[in-house]
C-alpha positions in Angstrom: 46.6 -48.9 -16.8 44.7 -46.9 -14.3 41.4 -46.8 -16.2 41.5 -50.7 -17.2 43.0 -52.6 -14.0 41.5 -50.9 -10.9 37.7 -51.1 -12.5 38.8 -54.8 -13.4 40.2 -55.5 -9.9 37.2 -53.9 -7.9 34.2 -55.8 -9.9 36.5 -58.9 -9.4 37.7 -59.0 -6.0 35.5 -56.1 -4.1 32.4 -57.5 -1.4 29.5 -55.9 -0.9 29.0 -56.1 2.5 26.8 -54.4 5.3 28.0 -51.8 7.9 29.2 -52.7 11.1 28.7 -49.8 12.6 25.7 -49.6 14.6 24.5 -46.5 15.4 24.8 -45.0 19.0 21.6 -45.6 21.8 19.5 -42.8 22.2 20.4 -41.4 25.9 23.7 -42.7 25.8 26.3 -40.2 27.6 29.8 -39.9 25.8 31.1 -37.9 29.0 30.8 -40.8 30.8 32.1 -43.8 28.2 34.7 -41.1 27.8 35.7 -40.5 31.1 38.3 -42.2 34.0 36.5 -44.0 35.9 37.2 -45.1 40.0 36.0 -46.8 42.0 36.3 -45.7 45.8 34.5 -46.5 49.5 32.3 -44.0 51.2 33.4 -43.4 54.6 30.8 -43.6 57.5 30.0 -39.6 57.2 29.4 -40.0 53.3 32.7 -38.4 52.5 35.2 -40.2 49.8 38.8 -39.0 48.7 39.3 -38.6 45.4 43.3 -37.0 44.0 43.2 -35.0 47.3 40.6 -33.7 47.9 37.3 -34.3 50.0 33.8 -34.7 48.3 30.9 -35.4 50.4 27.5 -36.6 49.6 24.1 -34.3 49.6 21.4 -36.0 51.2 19.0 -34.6 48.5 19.9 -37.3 45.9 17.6 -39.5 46.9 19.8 -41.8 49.0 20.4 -41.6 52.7 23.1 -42.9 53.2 26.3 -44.4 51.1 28.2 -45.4 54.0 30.4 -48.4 53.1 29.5 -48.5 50.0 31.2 -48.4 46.5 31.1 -45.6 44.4 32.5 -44.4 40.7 34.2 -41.3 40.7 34.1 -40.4 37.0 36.3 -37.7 36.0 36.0 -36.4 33.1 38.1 -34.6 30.3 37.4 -31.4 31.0 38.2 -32.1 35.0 34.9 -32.1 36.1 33.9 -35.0 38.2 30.5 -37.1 38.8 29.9 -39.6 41.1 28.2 -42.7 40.5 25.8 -45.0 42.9 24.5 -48.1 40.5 24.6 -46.4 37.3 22.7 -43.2 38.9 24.3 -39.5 39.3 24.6 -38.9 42.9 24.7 -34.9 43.9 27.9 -34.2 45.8 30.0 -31.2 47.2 33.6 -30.6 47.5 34.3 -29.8 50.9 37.7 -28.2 52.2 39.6 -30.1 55.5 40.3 -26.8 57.5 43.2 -28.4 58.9 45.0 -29.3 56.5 44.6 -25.7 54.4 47.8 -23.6 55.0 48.5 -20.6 52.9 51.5 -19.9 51.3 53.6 -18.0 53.9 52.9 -20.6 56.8 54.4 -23.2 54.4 57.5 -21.1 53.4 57.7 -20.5 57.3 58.0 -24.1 58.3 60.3 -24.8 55.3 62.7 -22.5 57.3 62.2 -24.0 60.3 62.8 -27.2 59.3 66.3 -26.9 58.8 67.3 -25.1 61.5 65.2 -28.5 64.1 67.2 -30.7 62.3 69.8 -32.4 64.4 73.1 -34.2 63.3 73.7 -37.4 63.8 76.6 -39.0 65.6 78.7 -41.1 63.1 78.5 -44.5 64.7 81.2 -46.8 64.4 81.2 -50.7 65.6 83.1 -51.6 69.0 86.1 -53.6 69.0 84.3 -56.7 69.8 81.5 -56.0 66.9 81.4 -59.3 64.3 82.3 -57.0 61.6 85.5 -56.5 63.4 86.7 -59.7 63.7 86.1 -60.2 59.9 88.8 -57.6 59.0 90.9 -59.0 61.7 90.9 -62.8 60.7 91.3 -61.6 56.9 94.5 -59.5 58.3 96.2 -62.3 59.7 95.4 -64.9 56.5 97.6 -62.1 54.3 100.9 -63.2 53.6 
């Protein structure tokens, strides 16, 4: 059956028909198409937040300044991350917030501390005259 039906059925019912793949533009970047993609606000000293952290911009990129306006933050598969201005790379550095930088054993430290700063709070309990006592009380009195 195998050698008579299948060449029967494919001259009979099988199209000829041209590929519709087209093949890929020269200079395309796969990285990119590839990538997660967000868009985010330069601040006024052409710094953005991206996941945490704190990238600013380097003034040799061509541009002067970004402030106020919208970038791509593109990161990639492999984690690395590019920033886009109109389509264009834009050189950038990841720059560490002093402040908030703590090492290990100030954070252990504080952890300890905050329970012992913690205060208890005083169970409070509605007056005599509170609304929610005179619910109880009229429900009280409608009881057989």
């Amino acid at each position: 059956m195998e050698e008579e039906f299948w060449p029967w059925y494919n001259n009979r019912y099988m199209l000829q028909t041209e590929s519709v793949y087209r093949e890929l533009p020269e200079g395309l970047n796969l990285d990119l198409v590839f990538s997660v993609k967000q868009i985010r606000k330069m601040n006024r000293d052409n710094t953005i937040r991206y996941k945490g952290r704190l990238y600013q911009l380097l003034s040799g990129s061509g541009i002067s300044t970004l402030s106020d306006k919208e970038v791509e933050v593109c990161e990639q598969v492999e984690g690395k991350i590019k920033i886009l201005y109109r389509g264009s790379e834009v050189q950038f550095e990841e720059i560490m917030d002093e402040k908030k930088v703590l090492d290990e054993e100030e954070i252990l430290s504080r952890r300890a501390n905050m329970s012992e700063c913690r205060v208890k709070k005083e169970e409070w309990r509605p007056s005599s005259q509170h609304p929610w006592r005179k619910i109880f009380k009229l429900k009280k009195k409608m009881t057989p």
